[in-house]
N, C-alpha and C positions, 0 to 999 in steps of 0.2 A: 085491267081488263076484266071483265064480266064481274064488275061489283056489284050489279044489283040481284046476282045469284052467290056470292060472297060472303060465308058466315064471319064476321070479325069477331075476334077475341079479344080481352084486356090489354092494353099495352101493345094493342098490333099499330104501325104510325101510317098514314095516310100525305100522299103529297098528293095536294088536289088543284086542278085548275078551273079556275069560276068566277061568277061573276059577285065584283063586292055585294051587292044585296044576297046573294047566298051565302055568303061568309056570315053580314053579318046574324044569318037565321042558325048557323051553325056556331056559333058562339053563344047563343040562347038557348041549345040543346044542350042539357046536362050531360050526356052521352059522350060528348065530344068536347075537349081539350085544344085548343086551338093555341099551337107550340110557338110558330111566328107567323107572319104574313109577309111575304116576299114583299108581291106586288112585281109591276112591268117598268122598267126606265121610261120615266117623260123625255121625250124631245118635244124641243123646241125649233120645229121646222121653218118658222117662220124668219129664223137668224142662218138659217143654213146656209144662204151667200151671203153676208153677214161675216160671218165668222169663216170660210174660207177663202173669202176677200182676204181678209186678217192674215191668215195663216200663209198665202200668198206674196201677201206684204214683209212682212217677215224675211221669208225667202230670198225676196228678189233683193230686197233691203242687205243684206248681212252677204249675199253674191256679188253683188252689183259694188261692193266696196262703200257705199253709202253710210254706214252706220256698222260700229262693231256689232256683233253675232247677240252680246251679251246686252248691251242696249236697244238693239232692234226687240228681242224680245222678249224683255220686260216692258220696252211701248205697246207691242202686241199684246198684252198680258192687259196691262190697263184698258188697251184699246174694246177688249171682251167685255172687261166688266164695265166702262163705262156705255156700251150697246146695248148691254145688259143679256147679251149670250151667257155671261155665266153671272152670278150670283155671289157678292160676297162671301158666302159659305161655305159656295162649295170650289171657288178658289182657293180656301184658308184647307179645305179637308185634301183636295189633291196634293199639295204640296207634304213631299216623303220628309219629316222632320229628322229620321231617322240616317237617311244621305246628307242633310245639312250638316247636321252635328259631325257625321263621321269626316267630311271633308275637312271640315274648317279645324277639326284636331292634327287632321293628317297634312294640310297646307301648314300650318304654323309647324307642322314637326319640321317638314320639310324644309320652311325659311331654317329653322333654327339648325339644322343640319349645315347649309349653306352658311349662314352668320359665324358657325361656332368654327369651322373650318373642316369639322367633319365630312362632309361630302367631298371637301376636296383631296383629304387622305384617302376615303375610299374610291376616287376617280383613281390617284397615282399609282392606290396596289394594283388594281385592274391594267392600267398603262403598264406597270413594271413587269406584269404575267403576261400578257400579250400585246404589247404597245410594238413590238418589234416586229411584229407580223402586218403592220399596217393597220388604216383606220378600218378596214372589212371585217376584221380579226377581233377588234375594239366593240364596234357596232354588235358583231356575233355575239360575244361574252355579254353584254347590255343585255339582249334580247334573252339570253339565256339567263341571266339573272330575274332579270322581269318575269318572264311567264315561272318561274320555280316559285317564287314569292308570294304567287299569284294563288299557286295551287294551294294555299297555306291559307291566306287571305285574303282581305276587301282589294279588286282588283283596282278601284280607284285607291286604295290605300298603298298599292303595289306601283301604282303611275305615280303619284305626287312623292313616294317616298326616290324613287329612284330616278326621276325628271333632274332635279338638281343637280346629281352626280354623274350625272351622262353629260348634262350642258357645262359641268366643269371639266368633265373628259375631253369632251371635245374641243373646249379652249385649251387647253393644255398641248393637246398635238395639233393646233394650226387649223382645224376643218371646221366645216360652220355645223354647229349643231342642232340641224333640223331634222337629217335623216334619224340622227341618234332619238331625234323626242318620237319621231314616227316609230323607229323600233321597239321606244316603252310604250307606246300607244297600243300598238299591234300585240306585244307581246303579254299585256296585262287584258288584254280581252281572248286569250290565246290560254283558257283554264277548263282541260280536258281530262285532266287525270287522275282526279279525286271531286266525292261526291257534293265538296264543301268549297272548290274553288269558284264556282258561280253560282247566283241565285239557281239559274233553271234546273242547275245539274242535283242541287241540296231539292230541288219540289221534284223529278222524278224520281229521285234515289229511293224513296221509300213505295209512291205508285206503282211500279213498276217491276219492286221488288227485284232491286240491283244488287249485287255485291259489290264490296269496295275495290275487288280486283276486278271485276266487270271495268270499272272506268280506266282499271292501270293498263290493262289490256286493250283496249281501244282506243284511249287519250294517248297513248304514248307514242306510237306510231305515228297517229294526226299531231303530236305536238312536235315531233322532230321533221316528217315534212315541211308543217309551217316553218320550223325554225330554219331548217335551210333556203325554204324559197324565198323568206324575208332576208335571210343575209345578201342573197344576191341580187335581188328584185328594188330593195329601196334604195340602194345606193346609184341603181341604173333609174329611177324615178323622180330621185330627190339625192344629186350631186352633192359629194362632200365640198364643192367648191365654194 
């Protein structure tokens, strides 16, 4: 506000909004130091039913039963860049390389967990501490292992390691184990009480100037509500039958 009454100084920075021909006369001033240039996101309005067609497609596709979830939308995926919605480029630059890699380390852990026999010892400790109390009791402890693991680390690393050993719990005592995968679903997106158990929580922790008992304090509480409403709630949802 009122820069053109504004004495500047060395080193004072400027966020300015303008038009490119004034950029570039400000770039020709030796006075000024031009640090980067945003710029405003192009759309491409012209693919905008286009490309929610698509997205549309998708949907109904992977509901509708039609095509698995994971082939509907990799067709959708093609279906963009051959429209030409999106770009080679910038196809290659959205994809997180950084969730690729960490899955496919954490799914082969997890096969090999299952292969080696490992998850199936760690189903039976769990069945031999609470296997006596019912599959409610079994589900519980799941849930409760998941979200603790969670708060530690990658919550997709907290699903895939502990999926395994729920679906060989659940073969073990006779019940179909779907509620059990719903319970490490729920319980690995259920990371409230430390500032490193999910991305959002690790980007305000520092804005917002949190303390680390700030999340113990308020995660803890929300994470034992969840914990008991899903003990009760998904087995009345999703039948151990």
């Amino acid at each position: 506000t009122k820069l053109s009454t504004t004495k500047l100084q060395a080193g004072d920075v400027l966020l300015l909004h303008c038009r490119k021909d004034r950029l570039v006369d400000l770039k020709q001033r030796e006075g000024f130091v031009v640090v980067s240039d945003v710029g405003l996101p192009g759309f491409r309005r012209q693919k905008l039913f286009i490309a929610t067609s698509i997205i549309a497609g998708v949907v109904a596709t992977a509901a509708l039963n039609l095509l698995p979830i994971v082939v509907a939308a990799i067709a959708g995926c093609i279906t963009m860049i051959l429209s030409r919605c999106l770009t080679l480029e910038e196809a290659y630059e959205a994809i997180d390389w950084k969730v690729i890699f960490l899955l496919a380390g954490v799914l082969t852990l997890g096969i090999a967990l299952e292969r080696s026999g490992v998850a199936v010892l760690a189903a039976e400790t769990v069945i031999s501490v609470v296997g006596d109390m019912g599959p409610i009791a079994v589900l519980s402890a799941f849930y409760l292992i998941t979200t603790l693991l969670s708060e530690a680390m990658s919550n997709n690393a907290s699903a895939a390691l502990i999926a395994p050993i729920a679906i060989s719990a659940a073969e073990a005592i006779g019940v179909s184990p779907r509620p059990f995968l719903f319970a490490v679903a729920f319980a690995a997106s259920s990371s409230f009480m430390t500032p490193v158990g999910y991305q959002t929580n690790t980007m305000i922790y520092g804005v917002g100037q949190y303390k680390y008992l700030d999340f113990v304090k308020v995660g803890t509480p929300l994470n034992l509500l969840l914990w008991a409403l899903a003990t009760f709630m998904i087995p009345v949802l999703w039948p151990f039958e």
